[in-house]
C-alpha positions as CSV (number, residue, x, y, z in Angstrom):
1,X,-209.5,148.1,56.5
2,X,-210.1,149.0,52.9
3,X,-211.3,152.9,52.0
4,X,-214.3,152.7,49.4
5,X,-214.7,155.8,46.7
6,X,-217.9,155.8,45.2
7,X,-217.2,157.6,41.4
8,X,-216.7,157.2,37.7
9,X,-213.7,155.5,36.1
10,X,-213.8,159.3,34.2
11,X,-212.9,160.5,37.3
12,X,-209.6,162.3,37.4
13,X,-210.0,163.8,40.7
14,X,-210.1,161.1,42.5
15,X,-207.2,159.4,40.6
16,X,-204.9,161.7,42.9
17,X,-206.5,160.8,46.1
18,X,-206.4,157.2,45.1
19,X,-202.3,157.8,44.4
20,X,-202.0,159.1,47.7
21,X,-203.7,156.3,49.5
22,X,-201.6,154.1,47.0
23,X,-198.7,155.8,48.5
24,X,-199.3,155.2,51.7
25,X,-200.2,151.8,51.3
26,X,-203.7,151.8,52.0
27,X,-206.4,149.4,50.8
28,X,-208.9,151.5,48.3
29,X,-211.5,149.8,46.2
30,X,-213.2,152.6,43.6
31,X,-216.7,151.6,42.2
32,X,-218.9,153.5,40.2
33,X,-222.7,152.4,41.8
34,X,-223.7,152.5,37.4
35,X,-222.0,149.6,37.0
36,X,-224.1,147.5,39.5
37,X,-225.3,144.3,38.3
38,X,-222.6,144.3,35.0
39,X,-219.3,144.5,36.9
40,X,-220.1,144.9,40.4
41,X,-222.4,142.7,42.8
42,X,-223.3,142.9,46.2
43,X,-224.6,140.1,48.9
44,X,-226.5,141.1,52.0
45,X,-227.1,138.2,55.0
46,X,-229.5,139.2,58.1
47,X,-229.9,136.1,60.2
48,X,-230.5,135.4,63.8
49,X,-229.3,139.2,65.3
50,X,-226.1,139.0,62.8
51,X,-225.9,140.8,59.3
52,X,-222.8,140.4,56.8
53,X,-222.1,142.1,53.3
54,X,-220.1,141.7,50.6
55,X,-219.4,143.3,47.2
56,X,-217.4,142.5,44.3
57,X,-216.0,144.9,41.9
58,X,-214.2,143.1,39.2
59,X,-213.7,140.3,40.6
60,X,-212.7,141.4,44.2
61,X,-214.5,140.6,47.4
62,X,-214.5,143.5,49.7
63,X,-216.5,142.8,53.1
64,X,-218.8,145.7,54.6
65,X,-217.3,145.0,58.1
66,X,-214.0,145.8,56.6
67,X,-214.5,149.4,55.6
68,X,-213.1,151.7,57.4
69,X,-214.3,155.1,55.3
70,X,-216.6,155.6,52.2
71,X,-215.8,158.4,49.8
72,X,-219.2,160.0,47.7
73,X,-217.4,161.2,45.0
74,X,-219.2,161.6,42.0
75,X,-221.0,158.3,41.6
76,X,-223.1,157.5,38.6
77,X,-226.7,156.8,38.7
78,X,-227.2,153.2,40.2
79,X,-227.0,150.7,37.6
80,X,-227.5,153.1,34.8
81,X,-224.8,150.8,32.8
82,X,-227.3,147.3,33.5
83,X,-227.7,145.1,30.0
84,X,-231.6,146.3,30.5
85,X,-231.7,149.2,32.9
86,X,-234.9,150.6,34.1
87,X,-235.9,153.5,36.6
88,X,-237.4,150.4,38.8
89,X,-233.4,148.6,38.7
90,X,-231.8,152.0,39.5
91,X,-234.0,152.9,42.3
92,X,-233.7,149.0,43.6
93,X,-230.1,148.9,43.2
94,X,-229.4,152.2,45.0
95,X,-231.5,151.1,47.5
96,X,-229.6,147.5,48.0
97,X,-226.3,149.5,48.1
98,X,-226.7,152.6,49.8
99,X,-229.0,151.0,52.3
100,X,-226.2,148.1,53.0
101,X,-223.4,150.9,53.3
102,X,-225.4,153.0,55.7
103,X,-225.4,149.9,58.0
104,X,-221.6,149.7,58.3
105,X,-219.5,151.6,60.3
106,X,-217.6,153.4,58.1
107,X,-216.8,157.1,57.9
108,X,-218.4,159.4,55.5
109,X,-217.1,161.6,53.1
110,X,-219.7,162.7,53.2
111,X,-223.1,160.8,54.0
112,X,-225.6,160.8,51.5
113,X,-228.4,162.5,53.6
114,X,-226.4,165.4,54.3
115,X,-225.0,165.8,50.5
116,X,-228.4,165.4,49.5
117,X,-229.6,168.4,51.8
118,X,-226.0,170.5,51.1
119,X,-227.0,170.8,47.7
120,X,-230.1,172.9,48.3
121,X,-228.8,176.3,47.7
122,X,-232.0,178.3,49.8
123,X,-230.6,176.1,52.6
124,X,-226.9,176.7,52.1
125,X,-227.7,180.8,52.3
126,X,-229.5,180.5,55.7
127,X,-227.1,178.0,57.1
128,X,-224.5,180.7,56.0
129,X,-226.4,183.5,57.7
130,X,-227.0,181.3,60.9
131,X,-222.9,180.7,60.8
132,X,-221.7,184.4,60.7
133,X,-220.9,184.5,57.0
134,X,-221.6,187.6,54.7
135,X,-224.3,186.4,52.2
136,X,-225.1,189.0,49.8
137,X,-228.6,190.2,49.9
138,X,-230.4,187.3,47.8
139,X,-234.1,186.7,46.4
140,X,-235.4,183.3,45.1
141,X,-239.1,183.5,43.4
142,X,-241.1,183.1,40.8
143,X,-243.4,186.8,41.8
144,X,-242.3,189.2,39.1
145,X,-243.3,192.1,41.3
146,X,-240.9,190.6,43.6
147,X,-237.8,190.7,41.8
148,X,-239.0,194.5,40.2
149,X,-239.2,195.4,43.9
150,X,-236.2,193.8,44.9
151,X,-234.1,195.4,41.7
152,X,-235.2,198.4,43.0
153,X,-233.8,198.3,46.4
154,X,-230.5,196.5,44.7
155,X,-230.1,198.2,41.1
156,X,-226.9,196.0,40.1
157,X,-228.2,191.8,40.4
158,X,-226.4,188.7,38.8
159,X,-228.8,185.7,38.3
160,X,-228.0,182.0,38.5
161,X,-229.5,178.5,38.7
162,X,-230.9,177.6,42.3
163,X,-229.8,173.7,41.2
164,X,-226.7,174.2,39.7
165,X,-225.9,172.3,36.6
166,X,-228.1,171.4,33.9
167,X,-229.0,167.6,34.2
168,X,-228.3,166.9,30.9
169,X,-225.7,164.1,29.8
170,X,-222.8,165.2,30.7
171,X,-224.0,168.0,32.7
172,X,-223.8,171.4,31.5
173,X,-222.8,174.6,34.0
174,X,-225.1,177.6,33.5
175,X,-222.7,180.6,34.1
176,X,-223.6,183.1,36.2
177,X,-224.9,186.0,34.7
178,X,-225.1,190.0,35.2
179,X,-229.1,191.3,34.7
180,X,-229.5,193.6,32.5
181,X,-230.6,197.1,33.5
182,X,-233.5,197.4,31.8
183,X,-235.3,193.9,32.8
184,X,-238.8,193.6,33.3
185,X,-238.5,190.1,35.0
186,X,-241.7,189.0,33.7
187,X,-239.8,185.6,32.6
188,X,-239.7,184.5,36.5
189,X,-242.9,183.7,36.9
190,X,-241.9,180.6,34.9
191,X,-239.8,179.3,37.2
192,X,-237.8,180.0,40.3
193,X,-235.2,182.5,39.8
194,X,-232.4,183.4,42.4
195,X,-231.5,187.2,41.8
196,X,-228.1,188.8,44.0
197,X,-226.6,191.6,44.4
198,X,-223.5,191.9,42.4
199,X,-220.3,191.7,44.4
200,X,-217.6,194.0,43.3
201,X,-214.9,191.8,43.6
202,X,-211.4,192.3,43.7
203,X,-210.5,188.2,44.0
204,X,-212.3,185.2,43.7
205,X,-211.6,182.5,46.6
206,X,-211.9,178.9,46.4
207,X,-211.6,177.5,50.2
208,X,-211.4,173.7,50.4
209,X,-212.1,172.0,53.5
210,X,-211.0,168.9,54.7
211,X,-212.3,167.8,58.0
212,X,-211.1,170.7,60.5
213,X,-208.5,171.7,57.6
214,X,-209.1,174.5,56.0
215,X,-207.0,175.4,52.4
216,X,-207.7,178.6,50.8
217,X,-206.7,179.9,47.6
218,X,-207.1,183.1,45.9
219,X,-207.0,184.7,42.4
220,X,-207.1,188.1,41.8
221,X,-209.4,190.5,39.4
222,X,-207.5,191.6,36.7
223,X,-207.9,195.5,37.5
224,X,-209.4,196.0,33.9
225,X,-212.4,192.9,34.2
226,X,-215.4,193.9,32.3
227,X,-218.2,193.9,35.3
228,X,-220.2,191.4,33.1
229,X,-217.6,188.8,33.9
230,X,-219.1,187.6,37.2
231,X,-218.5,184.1,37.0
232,X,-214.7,182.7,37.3
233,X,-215.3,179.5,35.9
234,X,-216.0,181.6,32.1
235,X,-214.2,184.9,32.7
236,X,-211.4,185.5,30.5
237,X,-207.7,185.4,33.3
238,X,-204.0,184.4,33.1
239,X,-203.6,184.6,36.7
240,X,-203.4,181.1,39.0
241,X,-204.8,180.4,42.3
242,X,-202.4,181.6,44.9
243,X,-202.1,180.5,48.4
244,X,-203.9,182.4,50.9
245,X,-204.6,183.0,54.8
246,X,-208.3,182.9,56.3
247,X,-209.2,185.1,58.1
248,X,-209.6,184.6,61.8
249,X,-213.7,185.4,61.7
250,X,-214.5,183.5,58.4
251,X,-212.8,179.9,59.2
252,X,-214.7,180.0,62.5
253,X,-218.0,180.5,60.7
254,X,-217.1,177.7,58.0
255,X,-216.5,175.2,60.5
256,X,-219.5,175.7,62.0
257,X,-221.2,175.6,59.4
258,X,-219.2,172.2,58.4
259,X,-220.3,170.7,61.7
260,X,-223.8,172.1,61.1
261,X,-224.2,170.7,58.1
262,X,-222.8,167.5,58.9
263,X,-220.1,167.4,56.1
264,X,-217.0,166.3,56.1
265,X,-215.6,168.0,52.7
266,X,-216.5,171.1,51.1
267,X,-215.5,173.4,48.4
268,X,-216.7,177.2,49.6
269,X,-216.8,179.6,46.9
270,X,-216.1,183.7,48.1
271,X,-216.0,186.9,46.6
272,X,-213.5,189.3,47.8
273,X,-214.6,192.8,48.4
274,X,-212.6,196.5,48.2
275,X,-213.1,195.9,52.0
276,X,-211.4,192.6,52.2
277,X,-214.6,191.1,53.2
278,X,-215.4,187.5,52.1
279,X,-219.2,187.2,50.7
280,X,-220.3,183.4,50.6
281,X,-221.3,182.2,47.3
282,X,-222.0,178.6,47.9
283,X,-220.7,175.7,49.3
284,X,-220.3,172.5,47.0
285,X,-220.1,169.3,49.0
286,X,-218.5,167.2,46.1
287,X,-216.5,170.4,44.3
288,X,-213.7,169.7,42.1
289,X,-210.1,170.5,43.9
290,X,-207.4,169.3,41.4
291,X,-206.8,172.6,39.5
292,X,-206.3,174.7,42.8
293,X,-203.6,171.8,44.0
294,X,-202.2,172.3,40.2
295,X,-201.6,176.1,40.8
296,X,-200.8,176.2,44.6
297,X,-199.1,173.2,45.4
298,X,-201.8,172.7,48.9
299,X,-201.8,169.3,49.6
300,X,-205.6,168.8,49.3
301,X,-205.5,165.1,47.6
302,X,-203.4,164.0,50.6
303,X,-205.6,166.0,52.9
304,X,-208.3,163.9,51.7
305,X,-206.6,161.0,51.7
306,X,-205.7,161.0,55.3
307,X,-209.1,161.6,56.3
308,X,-210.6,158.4,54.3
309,X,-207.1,156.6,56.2
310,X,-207.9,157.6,59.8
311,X,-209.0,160.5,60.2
312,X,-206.7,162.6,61.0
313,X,-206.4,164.3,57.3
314,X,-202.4,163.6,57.3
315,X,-201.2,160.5,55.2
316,X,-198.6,158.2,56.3
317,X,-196.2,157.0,54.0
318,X,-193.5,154.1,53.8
319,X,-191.7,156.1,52.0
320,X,-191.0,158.6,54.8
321,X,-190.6,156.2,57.0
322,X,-194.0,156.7,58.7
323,X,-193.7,160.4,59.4
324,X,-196.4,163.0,57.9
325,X,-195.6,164.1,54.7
326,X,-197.8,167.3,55.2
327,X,-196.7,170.5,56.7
């Protein structure tokens, strides 16, 4: 049974959890949907009660009935690398592959109807509310009055994108940024605007989940952090990701919400308060992992690559002799 990873060639990421399953010596095929038709092909049969599939990537003949797991990496748009692409080729081709996989009986990681609805951030908030998470207080509009009115009530607010990255080629993150004191907010009536309430933070924490696994990492606040350097991802820090516990209250809530929200991987993102409390940021159902397993050793690739093996989120190796190489 052969584990399919949907994602680019670019793809670094997934070049460790394809070493892993190397490792343990099982069957992976990696395809990048944007090479369909130049590259890659696919055959679909539905005759008499009985339906068969095929693709080929490079040459190789992989059969539908013989996946046993389907990774959703980061796959590029469908056919977008076609000798004459076309908005009516793309949605055709995703609609011949997609639609062919989603007939299999393969495990997800994680299905595209759920990614596609984890991404909404007004979702993700209320999911995290319904799950016992702290969500700082949050506003999404486009009423100016609104967001004067909910400054008031909450004087010190960060703002962000509801989407996420910029869909520009290659995508550009949009840091998240303190609001000025003095804003008149008049500029959200232009588009939807998601205002919060600044968390003073002591640590940032990056908790990667992996089935029923949970793998949290922390890095601290350097005690001297201007307050305008919300957002890990630009703030200026020589400290790494360190290994930490979750606590007892907060992995509950995230597996719930994991089984809520029907995924199978996700990358939580929490502030750490004077209190210890965790405040849920967001929950990325493809998020990057490779520079927390860099800085804390967690075994996250081979987390993952167990999973897309059998499940059980430990991969077996020969070279171990068959016994987990995990903890």
């Amino acid at each position: 049974m052969t584990v399919l990873i949907l994602t680019s060639d670019e793809d670094v990421t997934a070049d460790m959890v394809v070493l892993r399953l190397h490792e343990a010596a099982v069957p992976v095929v990696r395809l990048d949907p944007a090479d369909l038709t130049s590259g890659v092909a696919l055959s679909g049969e539905y005759v008499q009660g009985v339906s068969r599939g095929h693709l080929s990537v490079n040459g190789r003949l992989v059969s539908m009935d013989g996946l046993r797991s389907v990774w959703v990496r980061r796959p590029g748009v469908a056919a977008a690398r076609a000798a004459q692409p076309s908005a009516w080729l793309t949605e055709e081709s995703a609609q011949a592959l997609y639609g062919m996989l989603r007939g299999t009986d393969a495990r997800w990681m994680n299905h595209p109807d759920a990614a596609r609805r984890a991404r909404h951030k007004p979702w993700q908030l209320r999911l995290a509310q319904r799950s016992g998470l702290a969500v700082p207080a949050t506003l999404i509009t486009t009423f100016p009055q609104a967001a004067r009115e909910f400054a008031a009530r909450f004087p010190d607010l960060v703002v962000k994108p509801v989407s996420g990255a910029h869909p520009q080629e290659p995508p550009r993150a949009v840091p998240t940024s303190r609001v000025a004191p003095d804003a008149d907010f008049a500029a959200v009536a232009f588009g939807p605007t998601l205002l919060q309430r600044r968390v003073a933070k002591r640590a940032d924490i990056r908790l990667t989940v992996v089935g029923e696994r949970l793998l949290a990492a922390r890095k601290p606040v350097h005690p001297d952090a201007h307050p305008d350097d919300v957002d890990v991802r630009f703030a200026p820090s020589v400290a790494p990701w360190q290994e930490t516990e979750v606590p007892v209250r907060v992995a509950e809530a995230v597996l719930t919400y994991m089984k809520d929200a029907e995924l199978a991987y996700g990358a939580f993102d929490f502030a750490e308060d004077a209190d210890g409390i965790w405040w849920f940021l967001e929950c990325n159902q493809s998020g990057q992992f490779g520079f927390v397993e860099m800085d804390t050793g967690q075994p996250i690739a081979e987390s993952i690559a167990g999973w897309l093996a059998d499940g059980t989120g430990r991969c077996r190796t020969h070279a171990d002799g068959g016994r987990s190489r995990m903890p």
